[in-house]
C-alpha positions in Angstrom: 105.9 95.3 138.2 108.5 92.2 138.3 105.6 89.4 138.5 105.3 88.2 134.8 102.7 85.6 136.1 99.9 88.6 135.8 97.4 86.8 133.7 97.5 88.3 129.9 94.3 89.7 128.7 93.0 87.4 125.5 91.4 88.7 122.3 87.9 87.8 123.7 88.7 91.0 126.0 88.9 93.3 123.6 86.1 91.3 121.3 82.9 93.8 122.7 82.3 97.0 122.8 84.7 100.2 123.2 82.8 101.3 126.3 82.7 98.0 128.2 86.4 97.6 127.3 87.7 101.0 128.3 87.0 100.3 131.7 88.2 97.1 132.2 91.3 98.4 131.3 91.8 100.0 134.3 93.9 98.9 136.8 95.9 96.6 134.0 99.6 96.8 133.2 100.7 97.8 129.6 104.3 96.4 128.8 106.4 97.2 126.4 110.2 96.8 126.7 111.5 97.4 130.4 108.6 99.5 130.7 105.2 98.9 132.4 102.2 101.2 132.9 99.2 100.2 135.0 96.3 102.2 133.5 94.1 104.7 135.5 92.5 106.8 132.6 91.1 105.3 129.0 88.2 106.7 126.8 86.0 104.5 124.3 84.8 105.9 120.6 82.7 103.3 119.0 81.5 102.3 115.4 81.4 104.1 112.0 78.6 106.0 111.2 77.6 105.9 115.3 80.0 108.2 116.8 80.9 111.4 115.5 83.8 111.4 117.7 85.3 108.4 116.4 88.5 108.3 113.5 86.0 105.4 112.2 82.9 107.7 111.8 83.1 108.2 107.7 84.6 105.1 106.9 87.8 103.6 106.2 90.8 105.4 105.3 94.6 104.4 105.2 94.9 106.6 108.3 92.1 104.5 110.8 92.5 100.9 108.6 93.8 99.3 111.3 90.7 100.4 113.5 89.0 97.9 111.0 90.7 94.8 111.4 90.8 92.1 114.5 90.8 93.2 118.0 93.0 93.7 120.3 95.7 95.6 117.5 97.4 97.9 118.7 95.3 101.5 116.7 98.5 104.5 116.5 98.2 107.4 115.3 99.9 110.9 115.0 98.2 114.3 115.8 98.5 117.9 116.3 101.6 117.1 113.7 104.0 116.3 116.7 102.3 113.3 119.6 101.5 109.6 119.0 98.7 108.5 120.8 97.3 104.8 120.8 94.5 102.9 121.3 93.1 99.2 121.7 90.9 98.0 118.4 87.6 96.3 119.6 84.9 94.9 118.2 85.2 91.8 115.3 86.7 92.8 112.2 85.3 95.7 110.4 83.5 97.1 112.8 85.8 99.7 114.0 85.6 101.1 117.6 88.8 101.4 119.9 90.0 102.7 123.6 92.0 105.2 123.8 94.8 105.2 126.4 95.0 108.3 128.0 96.7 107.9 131.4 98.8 105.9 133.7 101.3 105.2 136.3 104.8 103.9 135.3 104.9 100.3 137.7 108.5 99.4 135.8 111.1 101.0 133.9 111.0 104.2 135.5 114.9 105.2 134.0 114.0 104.4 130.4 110.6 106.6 130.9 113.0 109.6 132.3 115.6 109.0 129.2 112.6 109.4 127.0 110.3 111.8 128.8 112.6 114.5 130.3 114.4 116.2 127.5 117.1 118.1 130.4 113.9 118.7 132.3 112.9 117.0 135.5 109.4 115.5 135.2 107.5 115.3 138.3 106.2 111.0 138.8 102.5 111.4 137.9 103.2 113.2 134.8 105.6 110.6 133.2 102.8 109.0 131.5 99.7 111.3 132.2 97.9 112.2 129.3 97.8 110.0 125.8 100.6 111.4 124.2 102.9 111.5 127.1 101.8 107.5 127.8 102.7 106.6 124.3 106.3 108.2 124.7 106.7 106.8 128.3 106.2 103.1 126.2 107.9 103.6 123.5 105.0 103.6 121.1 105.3 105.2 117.6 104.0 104.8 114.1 106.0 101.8 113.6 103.6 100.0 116.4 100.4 101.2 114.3 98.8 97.4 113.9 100.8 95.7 116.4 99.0 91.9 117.6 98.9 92.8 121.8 97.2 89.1 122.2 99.6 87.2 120.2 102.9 87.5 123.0 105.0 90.0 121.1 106.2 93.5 121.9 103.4 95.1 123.5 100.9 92.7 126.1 98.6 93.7 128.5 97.9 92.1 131.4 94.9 91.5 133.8 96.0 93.6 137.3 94.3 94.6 140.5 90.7 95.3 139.5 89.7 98.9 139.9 86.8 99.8 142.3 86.9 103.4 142.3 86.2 103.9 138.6 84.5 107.0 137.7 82.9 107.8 133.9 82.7 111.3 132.5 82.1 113.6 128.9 85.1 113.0 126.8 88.2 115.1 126.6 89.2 117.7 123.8 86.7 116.3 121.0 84.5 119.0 119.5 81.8 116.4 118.8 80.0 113.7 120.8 81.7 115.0 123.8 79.0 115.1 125.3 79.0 111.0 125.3 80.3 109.6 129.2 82.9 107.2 127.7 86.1 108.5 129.3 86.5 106.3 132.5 89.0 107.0 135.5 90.5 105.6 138.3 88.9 108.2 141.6 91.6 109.8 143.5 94.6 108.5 141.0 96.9 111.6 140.8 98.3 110.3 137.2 94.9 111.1 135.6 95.0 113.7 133.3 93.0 116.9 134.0 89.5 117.0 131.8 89.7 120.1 129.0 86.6 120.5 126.9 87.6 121.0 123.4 88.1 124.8 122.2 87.4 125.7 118.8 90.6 127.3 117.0 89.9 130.6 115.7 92.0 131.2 112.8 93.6 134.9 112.4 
């Protein structure tokens, strides 16, 4: 990416709803560091009590707080007991909602990604940040960023990029409610866009 004049998105951005934010995202540069990702793949989950999808859903815990404060935070959290993922908080304070970020293509710092990323084993280019987990490693991103002010100049900033005109909406990924809800948007064509997977219910044994 090496034009720092992009334009950096401002909390009004982020000050509306998850699924008019998630695809506005699209085509924008995420920096953190050396390393910049343009986005190609992000998915919304909107306000407590509304979507059953959503971290938010019940209420507020110490896990999702930060889902309840200003937008454009910085929302990180761990699953599966091993990946970050993160997310964009939207919406004014306390109402909750938030973008996941589940794809993109590394623009800028494409060493530091591979030092991170590749663990002795060569990762092919679309993969280096395809997928949410993969993306927050890619940048960097850990517990540590959980609450992080992305409007305020610091670490992490997005910025406005090449709008995206081949955006395609779809049932959400891996979710074993409200999937059914079209909020995960995508950049048609874009090879770093992670392949949909319905959620599958674990059988314990």
């Amino acid at each position: 990416m090496g034009d720092r004049s992009l334009t950096p998105l401002g909390r009004d951005f982020f000050d509306r709803p998850a699924h008019e934010v998630a695809p506005g995202l699209l085509g924008c540069v995420l920096t953190h560091g050396p390393v910049a990702v343009r986005l190609t793949e992000t998915e919304a989950y909107g306000r407590p009590g509304q979507d059953p999808a959503s971290h938010s859903f019940r209420g507020q815990t110490p896990r999702n707080a930060v889902m309840f404060g200003p937008p454009g935070h910085l929302y990180v959290y761990f699953t599966y007991g091993m990946h970050f993922c993160a997310n964009f908080v939207c919406l004014p304070e306390g109402l909750a909602s938030g973008v996941l970020l589940r794809a993109g293509e590394v623009v800028a710092g494409e060493d530091t990604v591979r030092s991170r990323r590749e663990n002795g084993r060569p990762v092919i280019f679309r993969d280096l940040a395809r997928g949410p987990a993969r993306l927050a490693v890619a940048l960097g991103l850990a517990r540590e960023h959980n609450g992080l002010d992305c409007c305020s100049g610091g670490g992490v900033q997005v910025f406005a990029g090449e709008p995206a005109t081949a955006v395609k909406a779809g049932p959400r990924t891996g979710v074993s409610t409200g999937a059914e809800t079209p909020w995960r948007f995508w950049i048609d064509g874009d090879p770093t866009v992670s392949p949909y997977r319905p959620h599958v219910r674990r059988i314990r044994t």
